[in-house]
KEKE-3310 file (N, C-alpha, C; in steps of 0.2 Angstrom, whole numbers, plus 5000, padded with zeros to 4 digits):
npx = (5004:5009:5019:5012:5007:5017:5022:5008:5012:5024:5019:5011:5018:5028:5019:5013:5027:5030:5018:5020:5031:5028:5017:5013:5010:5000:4990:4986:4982:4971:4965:4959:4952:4942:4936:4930:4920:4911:4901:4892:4892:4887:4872:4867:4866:4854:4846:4841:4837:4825:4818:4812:4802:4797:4792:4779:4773:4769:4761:4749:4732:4725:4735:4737:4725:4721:4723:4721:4725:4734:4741:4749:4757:4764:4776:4785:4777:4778:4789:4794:4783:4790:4804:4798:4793:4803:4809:4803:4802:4815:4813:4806:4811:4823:4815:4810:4822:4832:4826:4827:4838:4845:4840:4843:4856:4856:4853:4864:4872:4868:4870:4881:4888:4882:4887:4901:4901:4899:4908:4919:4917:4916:4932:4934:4933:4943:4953:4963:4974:4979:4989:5001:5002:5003:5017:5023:5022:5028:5041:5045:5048:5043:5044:5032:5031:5037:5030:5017:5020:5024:5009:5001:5010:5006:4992:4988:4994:4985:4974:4977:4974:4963:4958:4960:4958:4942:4942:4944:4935:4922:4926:4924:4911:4905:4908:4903:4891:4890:4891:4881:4869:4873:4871:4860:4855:4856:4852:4837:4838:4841:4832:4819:4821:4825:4820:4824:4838:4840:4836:4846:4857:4856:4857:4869:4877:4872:4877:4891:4895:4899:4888:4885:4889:4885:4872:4873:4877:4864:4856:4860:4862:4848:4845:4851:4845:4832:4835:4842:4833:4822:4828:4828:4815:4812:4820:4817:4804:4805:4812:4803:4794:4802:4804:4792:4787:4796:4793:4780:4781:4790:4783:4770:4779:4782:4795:4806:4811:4802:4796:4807:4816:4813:4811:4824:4830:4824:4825:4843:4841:4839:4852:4859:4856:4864:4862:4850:4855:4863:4857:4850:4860:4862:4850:4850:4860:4853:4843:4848:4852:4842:4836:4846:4841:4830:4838:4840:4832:4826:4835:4835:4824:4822:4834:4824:4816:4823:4827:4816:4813:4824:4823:4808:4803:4813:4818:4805:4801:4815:4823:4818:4814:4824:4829:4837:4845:4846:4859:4868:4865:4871:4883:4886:4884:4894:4906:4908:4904:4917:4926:4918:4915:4898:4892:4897:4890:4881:4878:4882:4872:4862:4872:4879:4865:4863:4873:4873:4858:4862:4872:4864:4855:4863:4868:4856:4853:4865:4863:4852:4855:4863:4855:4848:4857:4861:4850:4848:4861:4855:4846:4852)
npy = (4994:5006:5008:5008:5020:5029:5028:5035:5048:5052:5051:5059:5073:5076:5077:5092:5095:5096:5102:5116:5119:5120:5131:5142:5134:5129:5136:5144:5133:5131:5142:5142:5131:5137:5146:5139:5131:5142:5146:5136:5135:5147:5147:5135:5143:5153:5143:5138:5151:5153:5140:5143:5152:5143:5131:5138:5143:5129:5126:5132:5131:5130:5121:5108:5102:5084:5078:5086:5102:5108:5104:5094:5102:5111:5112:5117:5129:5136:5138:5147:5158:5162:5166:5178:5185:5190:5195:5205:5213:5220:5227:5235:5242:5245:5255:5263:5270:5275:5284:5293:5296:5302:5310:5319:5321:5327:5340:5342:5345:5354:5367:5366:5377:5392:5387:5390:5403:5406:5407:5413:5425:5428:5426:5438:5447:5448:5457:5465:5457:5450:5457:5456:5442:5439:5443:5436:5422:5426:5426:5413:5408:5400:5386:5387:5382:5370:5363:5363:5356:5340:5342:5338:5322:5318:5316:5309:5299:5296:5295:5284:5272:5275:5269:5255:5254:5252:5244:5234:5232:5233:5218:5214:5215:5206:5195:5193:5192:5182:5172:5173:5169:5156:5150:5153:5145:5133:5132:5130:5120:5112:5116:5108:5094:5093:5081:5070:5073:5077:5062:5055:5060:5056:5042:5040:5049:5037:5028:5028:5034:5035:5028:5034:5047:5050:5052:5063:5072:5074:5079:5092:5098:5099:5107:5118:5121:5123:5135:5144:5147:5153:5163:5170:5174:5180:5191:5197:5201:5210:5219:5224:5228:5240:5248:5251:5257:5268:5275:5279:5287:5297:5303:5310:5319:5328:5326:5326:5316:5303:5292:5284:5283:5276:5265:5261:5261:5250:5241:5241:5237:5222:5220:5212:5223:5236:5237:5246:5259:5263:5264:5275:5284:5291:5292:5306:5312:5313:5321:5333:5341:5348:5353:5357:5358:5348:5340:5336:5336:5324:5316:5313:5310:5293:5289:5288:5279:5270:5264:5259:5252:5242:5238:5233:5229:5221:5211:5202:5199:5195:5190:5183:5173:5165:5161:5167:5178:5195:5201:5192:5192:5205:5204:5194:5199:5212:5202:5194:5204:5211:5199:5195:5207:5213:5200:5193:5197:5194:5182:5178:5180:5169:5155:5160:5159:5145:5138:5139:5136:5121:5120:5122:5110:5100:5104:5100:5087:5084:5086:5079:5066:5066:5066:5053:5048:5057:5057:5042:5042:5048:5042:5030)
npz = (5000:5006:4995:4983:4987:4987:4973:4967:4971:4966:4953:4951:4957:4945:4936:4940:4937:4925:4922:4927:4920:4908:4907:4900:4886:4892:4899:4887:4879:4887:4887:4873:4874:4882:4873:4864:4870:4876:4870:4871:4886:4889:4882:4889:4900:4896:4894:4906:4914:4903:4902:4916:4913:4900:4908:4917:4906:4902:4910:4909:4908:4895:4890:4896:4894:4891:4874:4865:4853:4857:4868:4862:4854:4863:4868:4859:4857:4869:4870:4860:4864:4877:4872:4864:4876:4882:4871:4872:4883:4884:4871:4875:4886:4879:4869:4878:4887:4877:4868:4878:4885:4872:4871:4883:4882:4870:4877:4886:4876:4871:4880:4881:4872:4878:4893:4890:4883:4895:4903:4895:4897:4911:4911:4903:4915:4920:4915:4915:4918:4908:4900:4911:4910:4896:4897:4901:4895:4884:4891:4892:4883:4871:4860:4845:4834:4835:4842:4838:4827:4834:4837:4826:4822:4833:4829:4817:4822:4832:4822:4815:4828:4830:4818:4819:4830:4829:4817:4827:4834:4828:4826:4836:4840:4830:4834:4845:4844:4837:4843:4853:4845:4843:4856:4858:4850:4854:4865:4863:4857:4870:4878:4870:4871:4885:4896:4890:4890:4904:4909:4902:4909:4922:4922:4919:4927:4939:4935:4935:4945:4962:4977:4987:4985:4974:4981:4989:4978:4972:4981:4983:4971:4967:4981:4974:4963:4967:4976:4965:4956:4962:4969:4951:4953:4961:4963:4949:4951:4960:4954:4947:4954:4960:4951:4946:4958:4958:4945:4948:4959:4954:4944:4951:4958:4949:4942:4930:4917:4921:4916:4910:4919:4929:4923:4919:4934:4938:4927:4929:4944:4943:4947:4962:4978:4975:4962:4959:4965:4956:4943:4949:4950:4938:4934:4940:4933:4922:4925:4931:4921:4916:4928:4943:4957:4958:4955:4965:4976:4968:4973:4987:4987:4980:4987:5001:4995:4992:5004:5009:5000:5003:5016:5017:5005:4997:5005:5010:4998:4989:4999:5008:5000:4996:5008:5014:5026:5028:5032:5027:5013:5010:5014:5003:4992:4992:4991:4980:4972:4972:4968:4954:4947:4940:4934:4945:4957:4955:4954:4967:4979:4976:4976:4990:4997:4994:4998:5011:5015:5014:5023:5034:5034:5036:5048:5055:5052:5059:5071:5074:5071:5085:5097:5099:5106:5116:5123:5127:5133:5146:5149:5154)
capx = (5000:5013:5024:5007:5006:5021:5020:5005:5015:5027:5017:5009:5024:5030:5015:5014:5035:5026:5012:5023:5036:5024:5011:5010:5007:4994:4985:4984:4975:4965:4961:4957:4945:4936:4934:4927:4914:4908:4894:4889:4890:4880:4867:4865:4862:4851:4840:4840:4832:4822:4815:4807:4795:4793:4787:4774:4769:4765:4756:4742:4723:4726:4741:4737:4720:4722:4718:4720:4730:4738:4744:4753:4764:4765:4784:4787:4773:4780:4798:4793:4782:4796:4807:4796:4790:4811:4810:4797:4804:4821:4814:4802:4813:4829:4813:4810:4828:4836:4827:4826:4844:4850:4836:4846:4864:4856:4851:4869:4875:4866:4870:4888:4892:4879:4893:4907:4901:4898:4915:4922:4914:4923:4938:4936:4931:4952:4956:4969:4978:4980:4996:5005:5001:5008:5023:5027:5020:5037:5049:5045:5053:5041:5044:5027:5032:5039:5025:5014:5020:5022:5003:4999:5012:5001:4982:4989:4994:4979:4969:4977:4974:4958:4954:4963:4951:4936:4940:4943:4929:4918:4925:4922:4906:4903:4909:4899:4883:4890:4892:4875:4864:4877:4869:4852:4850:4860:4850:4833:4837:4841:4824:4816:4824:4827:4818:4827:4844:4839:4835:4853:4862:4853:4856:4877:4879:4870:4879:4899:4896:4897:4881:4883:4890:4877:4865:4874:4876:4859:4854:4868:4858:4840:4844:4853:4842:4827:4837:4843:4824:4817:4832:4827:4809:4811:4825:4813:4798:4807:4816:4797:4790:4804:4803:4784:4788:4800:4789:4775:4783:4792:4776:4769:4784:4784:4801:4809:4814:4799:4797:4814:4823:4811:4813:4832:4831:4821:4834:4848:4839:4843:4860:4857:4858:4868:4859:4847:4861:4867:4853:4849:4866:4862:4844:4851:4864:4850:4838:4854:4854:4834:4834:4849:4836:4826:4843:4842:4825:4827:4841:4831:4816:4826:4837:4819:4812:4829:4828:4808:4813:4827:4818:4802:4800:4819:4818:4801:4803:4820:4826:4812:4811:4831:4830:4847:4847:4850:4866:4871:4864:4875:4890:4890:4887:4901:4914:4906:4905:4924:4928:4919:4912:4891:4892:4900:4886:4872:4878:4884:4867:4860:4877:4878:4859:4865:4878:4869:4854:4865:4874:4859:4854:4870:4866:4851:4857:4871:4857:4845:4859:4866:4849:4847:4865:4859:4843:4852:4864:4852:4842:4857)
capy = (5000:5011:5007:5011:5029:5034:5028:5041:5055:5054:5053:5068:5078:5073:5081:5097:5101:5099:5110:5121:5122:5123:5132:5146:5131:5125:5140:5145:5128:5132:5149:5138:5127:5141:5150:5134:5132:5146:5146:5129:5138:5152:5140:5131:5149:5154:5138:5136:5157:5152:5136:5145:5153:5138:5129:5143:5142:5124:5123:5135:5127:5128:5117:5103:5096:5079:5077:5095:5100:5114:5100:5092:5107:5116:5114:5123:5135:5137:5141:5153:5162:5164:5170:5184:5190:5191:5200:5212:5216:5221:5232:5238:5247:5250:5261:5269:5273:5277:5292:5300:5296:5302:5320:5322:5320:5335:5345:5344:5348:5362:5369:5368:5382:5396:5387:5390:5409:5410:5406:5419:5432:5428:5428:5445:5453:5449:5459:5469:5452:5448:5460:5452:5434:5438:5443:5428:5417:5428:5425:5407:5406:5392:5386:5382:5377:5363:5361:5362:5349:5336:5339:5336:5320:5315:5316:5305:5291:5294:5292:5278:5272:5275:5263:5251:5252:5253:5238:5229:5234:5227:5211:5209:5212:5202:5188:5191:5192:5174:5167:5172:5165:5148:5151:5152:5139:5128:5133:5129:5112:5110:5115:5104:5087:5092:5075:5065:5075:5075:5055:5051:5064:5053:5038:5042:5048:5033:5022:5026:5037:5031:5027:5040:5051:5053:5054:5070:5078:5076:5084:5097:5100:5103:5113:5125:5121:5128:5142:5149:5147:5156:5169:5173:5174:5185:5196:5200:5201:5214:5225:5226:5233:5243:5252:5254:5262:5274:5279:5283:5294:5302:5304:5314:5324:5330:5325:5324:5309:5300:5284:5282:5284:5270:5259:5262:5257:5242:5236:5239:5234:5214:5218:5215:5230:5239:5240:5252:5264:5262:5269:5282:5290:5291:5297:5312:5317:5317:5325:5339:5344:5350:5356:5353:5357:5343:5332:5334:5329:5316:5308:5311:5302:5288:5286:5285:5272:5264:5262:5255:5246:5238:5235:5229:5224:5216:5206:5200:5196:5188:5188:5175:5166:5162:5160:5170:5183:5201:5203:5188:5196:5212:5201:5190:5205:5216:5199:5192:5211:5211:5194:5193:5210:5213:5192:5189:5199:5190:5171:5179:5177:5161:5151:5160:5154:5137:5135:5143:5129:5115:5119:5121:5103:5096:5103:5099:5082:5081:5087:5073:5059:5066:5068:5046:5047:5060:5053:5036:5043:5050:5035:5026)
capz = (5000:5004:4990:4979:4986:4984:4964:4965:4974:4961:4947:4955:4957:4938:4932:4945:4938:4917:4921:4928:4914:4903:4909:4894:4881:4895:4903:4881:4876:4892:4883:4865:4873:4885:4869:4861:4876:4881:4867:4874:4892:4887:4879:4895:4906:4894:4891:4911:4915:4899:4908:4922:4909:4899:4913:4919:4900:4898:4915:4909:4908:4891:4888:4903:4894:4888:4867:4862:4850:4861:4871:4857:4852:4869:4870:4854:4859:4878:4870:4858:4871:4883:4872:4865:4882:4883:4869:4872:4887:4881:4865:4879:4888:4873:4867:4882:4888:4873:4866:4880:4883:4869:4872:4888:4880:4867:4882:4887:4872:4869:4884:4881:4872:4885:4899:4888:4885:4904:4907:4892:4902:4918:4912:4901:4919:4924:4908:4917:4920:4904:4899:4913:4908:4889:4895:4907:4889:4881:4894:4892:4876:4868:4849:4843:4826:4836:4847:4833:4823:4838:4840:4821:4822:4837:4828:4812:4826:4833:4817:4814:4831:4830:4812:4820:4836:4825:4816:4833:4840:4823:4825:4844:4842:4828:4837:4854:4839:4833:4850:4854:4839:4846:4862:4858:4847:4857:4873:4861:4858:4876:4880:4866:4875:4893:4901:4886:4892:4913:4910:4900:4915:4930:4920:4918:4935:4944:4933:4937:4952:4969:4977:4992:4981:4971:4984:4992:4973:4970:4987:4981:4961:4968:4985:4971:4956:4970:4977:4960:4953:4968:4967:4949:4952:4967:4960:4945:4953:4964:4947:4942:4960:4963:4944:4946:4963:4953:4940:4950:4963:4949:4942:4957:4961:4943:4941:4924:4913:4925:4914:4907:4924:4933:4920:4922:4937:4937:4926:4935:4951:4945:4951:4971:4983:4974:4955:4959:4966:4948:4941:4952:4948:4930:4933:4942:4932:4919:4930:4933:4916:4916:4934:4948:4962:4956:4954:4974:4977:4966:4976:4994:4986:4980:4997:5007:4991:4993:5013:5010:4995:5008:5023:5016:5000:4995:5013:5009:4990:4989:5004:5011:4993:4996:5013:5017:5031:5026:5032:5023:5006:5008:5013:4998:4985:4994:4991:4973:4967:4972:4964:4947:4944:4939:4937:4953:4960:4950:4957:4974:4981:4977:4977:4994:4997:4993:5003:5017:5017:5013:5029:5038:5033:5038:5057:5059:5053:5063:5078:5076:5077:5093:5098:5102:5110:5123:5128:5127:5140:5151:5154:5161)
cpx = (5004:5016:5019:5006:5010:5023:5016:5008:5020:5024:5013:5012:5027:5025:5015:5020:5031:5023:5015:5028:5033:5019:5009:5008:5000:4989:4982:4978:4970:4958:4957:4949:4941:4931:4928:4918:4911:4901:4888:4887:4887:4875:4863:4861:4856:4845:4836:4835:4826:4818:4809:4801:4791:4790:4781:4768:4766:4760:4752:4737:4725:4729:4738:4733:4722:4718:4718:4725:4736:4741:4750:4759:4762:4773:4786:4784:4775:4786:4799:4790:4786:4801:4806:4793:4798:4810:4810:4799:4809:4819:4811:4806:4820:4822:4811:4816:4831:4835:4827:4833:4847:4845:4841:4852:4863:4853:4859:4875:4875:4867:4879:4892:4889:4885:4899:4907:4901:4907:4920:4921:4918:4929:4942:4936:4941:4955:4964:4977:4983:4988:5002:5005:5004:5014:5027:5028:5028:5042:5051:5050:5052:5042:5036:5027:5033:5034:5018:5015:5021:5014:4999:5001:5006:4993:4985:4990:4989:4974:4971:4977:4966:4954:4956:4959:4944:4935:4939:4938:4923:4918:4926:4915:4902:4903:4905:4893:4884:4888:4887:4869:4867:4872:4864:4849:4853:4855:4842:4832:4837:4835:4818:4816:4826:4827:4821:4835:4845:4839:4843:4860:4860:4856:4866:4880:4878:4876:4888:4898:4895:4891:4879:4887:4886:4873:4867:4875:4869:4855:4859:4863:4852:4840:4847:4849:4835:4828:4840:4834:4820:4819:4828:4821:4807:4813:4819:4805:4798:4808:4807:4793:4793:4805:4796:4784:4790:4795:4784:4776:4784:4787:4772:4773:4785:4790:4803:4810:4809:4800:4801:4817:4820:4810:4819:4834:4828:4824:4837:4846:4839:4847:4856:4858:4858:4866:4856:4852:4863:4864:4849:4853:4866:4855:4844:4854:4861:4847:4843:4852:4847:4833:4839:4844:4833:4827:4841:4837:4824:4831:4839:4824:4819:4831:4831:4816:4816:4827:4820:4810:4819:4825:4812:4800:4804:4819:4811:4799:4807:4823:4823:4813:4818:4832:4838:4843:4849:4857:4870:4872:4871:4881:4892:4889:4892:4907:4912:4905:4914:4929:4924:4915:4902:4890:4894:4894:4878:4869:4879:4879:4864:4865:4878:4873:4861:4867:4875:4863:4857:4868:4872:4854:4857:4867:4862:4849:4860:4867:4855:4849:4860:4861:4849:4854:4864:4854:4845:4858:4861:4849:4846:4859)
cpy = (5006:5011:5012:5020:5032:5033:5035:5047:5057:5053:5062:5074:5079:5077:5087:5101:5101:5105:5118:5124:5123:5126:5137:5142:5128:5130:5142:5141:5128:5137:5146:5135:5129:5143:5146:5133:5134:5147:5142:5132:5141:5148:5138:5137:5150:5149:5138:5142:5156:5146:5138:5149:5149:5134:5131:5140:5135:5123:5127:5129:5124:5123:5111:5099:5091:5080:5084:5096:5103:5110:5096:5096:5112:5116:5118:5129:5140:5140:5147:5159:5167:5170:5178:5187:5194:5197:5208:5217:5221:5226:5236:5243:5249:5256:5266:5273:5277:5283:5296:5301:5301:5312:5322:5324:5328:5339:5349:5347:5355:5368:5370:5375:5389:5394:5391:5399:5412:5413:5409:5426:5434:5429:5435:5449:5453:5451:5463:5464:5449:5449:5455:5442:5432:5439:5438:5423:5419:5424:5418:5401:5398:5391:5383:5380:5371:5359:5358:5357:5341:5334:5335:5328:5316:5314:5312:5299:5291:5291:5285:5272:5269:5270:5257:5250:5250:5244:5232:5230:5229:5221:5208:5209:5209:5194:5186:5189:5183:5170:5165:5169:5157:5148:5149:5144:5131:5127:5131:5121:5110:5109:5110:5096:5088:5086:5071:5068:5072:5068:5053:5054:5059:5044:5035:5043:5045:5025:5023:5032:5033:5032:5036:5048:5055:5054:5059:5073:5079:5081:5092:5102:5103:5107:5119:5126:5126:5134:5147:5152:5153:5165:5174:5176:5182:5191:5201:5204:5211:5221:5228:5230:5238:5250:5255:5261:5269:5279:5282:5287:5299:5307:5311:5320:5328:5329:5322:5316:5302:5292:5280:5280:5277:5266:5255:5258:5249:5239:5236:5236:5224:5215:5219:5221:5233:5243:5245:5260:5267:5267:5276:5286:5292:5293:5305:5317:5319:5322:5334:5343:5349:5355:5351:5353:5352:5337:5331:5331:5325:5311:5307:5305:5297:5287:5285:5279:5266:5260:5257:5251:5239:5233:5233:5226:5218:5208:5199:5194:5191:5186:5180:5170:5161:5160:5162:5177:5190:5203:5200:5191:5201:5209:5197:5195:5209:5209:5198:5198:5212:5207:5195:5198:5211:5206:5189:5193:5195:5184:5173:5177:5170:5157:5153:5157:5145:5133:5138:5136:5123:5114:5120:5114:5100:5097:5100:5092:5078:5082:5079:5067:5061:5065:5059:5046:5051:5058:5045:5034:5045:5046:5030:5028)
cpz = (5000:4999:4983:4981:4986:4976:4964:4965:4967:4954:4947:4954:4950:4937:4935:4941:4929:4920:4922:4923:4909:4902:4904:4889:4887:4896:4890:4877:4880:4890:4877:4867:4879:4879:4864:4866:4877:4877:4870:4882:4893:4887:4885:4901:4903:4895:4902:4914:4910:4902:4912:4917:4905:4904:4915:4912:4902:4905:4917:4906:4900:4885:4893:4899:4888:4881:4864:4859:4852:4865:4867:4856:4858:4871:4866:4857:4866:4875:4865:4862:4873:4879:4869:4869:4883:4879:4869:4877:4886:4875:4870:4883:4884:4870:4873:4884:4882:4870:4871:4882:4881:4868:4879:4886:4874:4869:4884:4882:4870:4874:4885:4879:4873:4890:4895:4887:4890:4904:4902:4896:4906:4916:4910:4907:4923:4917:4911:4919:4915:4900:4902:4912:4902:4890:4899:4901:4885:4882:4892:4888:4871:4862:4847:4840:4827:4838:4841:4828:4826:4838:4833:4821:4826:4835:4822:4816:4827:4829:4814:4820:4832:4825:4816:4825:4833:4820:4823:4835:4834:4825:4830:4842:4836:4830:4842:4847:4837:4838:4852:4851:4842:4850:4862:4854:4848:4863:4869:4859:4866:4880:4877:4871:4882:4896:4897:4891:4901:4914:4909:4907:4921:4928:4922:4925:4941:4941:4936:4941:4959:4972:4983:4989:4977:4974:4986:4985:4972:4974:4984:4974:4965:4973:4979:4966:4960:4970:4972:4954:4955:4967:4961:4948:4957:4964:4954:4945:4955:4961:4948:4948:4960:4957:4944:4952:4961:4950:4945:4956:4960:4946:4948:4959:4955:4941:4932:4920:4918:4921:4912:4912:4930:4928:4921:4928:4940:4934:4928:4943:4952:4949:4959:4975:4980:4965:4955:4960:4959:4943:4942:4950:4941:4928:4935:4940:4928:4920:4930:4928:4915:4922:4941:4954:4960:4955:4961:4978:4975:4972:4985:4992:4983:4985:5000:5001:4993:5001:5013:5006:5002:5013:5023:5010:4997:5002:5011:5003:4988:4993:5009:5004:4993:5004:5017:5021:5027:5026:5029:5014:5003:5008:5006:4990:4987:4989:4983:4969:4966:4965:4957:4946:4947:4939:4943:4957:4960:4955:4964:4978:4983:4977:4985:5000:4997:4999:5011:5020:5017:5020:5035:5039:5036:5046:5057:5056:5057:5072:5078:5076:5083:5096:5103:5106:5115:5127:5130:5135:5146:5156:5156:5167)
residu = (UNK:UNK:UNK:UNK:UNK:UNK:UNK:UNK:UNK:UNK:UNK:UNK:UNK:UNK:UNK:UNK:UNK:UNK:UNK:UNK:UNK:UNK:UNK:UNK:UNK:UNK:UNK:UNK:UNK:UNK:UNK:UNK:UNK:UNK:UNK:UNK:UNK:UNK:UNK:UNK:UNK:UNK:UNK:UNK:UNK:UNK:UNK:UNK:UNK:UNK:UNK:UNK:UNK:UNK:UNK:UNK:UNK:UNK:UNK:UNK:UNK:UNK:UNK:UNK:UNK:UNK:UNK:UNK:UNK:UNK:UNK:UNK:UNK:UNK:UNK:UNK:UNK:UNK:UNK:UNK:UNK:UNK:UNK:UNK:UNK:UNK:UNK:UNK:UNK:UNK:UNK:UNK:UNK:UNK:UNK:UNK:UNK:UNK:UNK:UNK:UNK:UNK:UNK:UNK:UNK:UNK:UNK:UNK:UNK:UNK:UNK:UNK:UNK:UNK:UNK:UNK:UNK:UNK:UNK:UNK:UNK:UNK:UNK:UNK:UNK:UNK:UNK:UNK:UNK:UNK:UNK:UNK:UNK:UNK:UNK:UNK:UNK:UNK:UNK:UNK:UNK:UNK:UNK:UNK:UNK:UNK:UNK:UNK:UNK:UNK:UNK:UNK:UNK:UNK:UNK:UNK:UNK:UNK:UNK:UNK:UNK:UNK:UNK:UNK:UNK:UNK:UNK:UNK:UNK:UNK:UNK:UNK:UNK:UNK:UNK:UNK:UNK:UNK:UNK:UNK:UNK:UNK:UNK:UNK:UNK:UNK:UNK:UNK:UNK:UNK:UNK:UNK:UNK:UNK:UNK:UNK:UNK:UNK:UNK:UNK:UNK:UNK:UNK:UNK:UNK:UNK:UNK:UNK:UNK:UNK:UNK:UNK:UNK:UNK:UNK:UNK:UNK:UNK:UNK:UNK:UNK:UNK:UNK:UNK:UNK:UNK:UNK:UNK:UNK:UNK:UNK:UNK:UNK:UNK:UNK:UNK:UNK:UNK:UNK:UNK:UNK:UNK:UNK:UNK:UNK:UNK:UNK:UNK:UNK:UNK:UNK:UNK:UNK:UNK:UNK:UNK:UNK:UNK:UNK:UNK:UNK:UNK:UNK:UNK:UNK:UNK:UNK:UNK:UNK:UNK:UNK:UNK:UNK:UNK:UNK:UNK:UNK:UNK:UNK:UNK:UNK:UNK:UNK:UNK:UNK:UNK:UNK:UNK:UNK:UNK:UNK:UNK:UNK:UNK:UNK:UNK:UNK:UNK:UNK:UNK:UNK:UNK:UNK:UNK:UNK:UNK:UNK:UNK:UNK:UNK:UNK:UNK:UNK:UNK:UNK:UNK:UNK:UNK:UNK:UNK:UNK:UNK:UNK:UNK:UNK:UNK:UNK:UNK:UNK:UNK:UNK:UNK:UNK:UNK:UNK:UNK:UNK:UNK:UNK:UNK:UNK:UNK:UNK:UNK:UNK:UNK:UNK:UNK:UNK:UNK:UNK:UNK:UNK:UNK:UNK:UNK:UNK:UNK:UNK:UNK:UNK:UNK:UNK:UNK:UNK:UNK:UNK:UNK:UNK:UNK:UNK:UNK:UNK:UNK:UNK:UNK:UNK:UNK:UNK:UNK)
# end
């Protein structure tokens, strides 16, 4: 036995000094066959958030009776559905956000050069300053011929800096456009065959997995397949109360850009805690532009919505739907904001959630054996 584990150690360590020597040709094929993947991994996120609607769809009245034909083609019907309420959503607010968007951005244009002759004004009223200012510029003894041609020198790289960004920037986002058509229509079979796919996955990991092994992954899949289900449900639930709230304050308060900027944040209000924030800051700066008085009272009525949306409706919605404790919430979006960005915030929660009930199981598990070993010792 011993002699066998030190065979492995050394094969171990043998492999450990490769990886290490090679770890540019290794971490690159790692890069080749992420790149290869990710369509396929998209695919799967995709079909999986898509799911939770085709499910709802097929278990209306209409789909369940037996002998109809709607019963027949209700998986196609269910996957189409879903994905144009997806859709609708998504033109639904790119058509509310963006012209108003793009009305504010030519507020601020317009408005540029009023600041720019404010600020010619002010500096003609230090006219007396001016004399002494040219003759410091003298003394200086600048060559602008030189300076002047450095700056030309420099807007030709730029320009070619610039084509040179322009096509890259093309041919990322032709790529993301490719990856995602991969995606969808990978993520559309998925949903097509799920129970044939779910049957051959139960089938594969019953067959060469260990017995107790598989009983705690399977414990493992549905405590998170629940707690990301419930997440999504909550989270979304949540965007849409806490956007409604928006607009209809707004609305009341007479506040500018009212539909646009509660949409706004109803979008950004998926990201937990911290999405709404997001949008606020981006409703005010519009808000500024039209009336800074009325950036200020925007940002008082959003901190008291925010503190209600907090304290009573996020608690309520998702915090009950995932069974995670407030404090837990803010801690795992602080660390997963940290680690992987707006996606580290996304999964923060319910991978938190997960491991949070899983370890709640475990106790009260490991309670209920001890449980006959304490009563057992008493009655001696």
């Amino acid at each position: 036995m011993k002699k066998k584990r030190f065979i492995y150690f050394i094969i171990l360590l043998a492999l450990l000094i490769l990886c290490i020597k090679y770890s540019d040709s290794i971490l690159g094929f790692a890069g080749f066959l992420w790149s290869l993947v990710t369509p396929l991994i998209l695919g799967c996120v995709i079909a999986y958030i898509l799911n939770i609607l085709v499910t709802r769809i097929e278990s209306l009245p209409c789909f369940t009776r037996e002998g109809t034909l709607l019963r027949k083609v209700r998986r196609p019907v269910s996957i189409l559905g879903s994905l144009a309420v997806i859709l609708a959503i998504g033109v639904l607010v790119i058509l509310i956000v963006i012209p108003q968007l793009i009305q504010a951005i030519g507020v601020i244009a317009k408005e540029i050069p009023t600041v720019v002759s404010e600020i010619n004004v002010w500096l003609s009223s230090f006219d007396k300053d001016w004399p002494q200012l040219q003759k410091f510029l003298e003394s200086l003894n600048v060559n602008w011929p030189q300076i002047l041609q450095k700056a030309a020198s420099y807007l030709t790289n730029g320009l070619s800096s610039v084509f040179s960004s322009t096509m890259y920037i093309v041919s990322t986002i032709s790529s993301i456009a490719v990856t995602a058509v991969v995606a969808l229509i990978f993520s559309i079979y998925i949903l097509s065959g799920r129970e044939k796919l779910f049957c051959q996955f139960q089938t594969l990991a019953s067959t060469y997995l260990n017995e107790k092994f598989y009983k705690g992954m399977c414990v493992v899949l549905k405590t998170a397949h629940d707690t990301f289900t419930k997440f999504i449900i909550g989270q979304c639930t949540e965007a849409v109360i806490l956007g409604t709230l928006c607009t209809i304050g707004m609305l009341l308060f007479r506040f500018p850009y009212a539909t646009m900027v509660g949409t706004l944040i109803g979008a950004t209000a998926l990201l937990p805690v911290v999405g709404a924030y997001l949008g606020a800051a981006v409703g005010a700066f519009m808000i500024f532009t039209i009336d800074p008085l009325k950036a200020l009272g925007f940002l008082i009525f959003i901190a008291i919505l925010q503190q209600l949306e907090g304290n009573l409706i996020y608690p309520r919605v998702v915090g009950s739907s995932v069974g995670l404790p407030g404090i837990w919430v803010l801690a795992a979006v602080t660390v997963g904001g940290g680690l992987g960005g707006i996606i580290g915030m996304l999964l923060a929660v319910p991978v938190t959630a997960t491991l949070y009930k899983l370890l709640q199981k475990d106790v009260q598990k490991r309670k209920a054996a001890l449980q006959p070993k304490k009563e057992e010792g008493l009655s001696h």
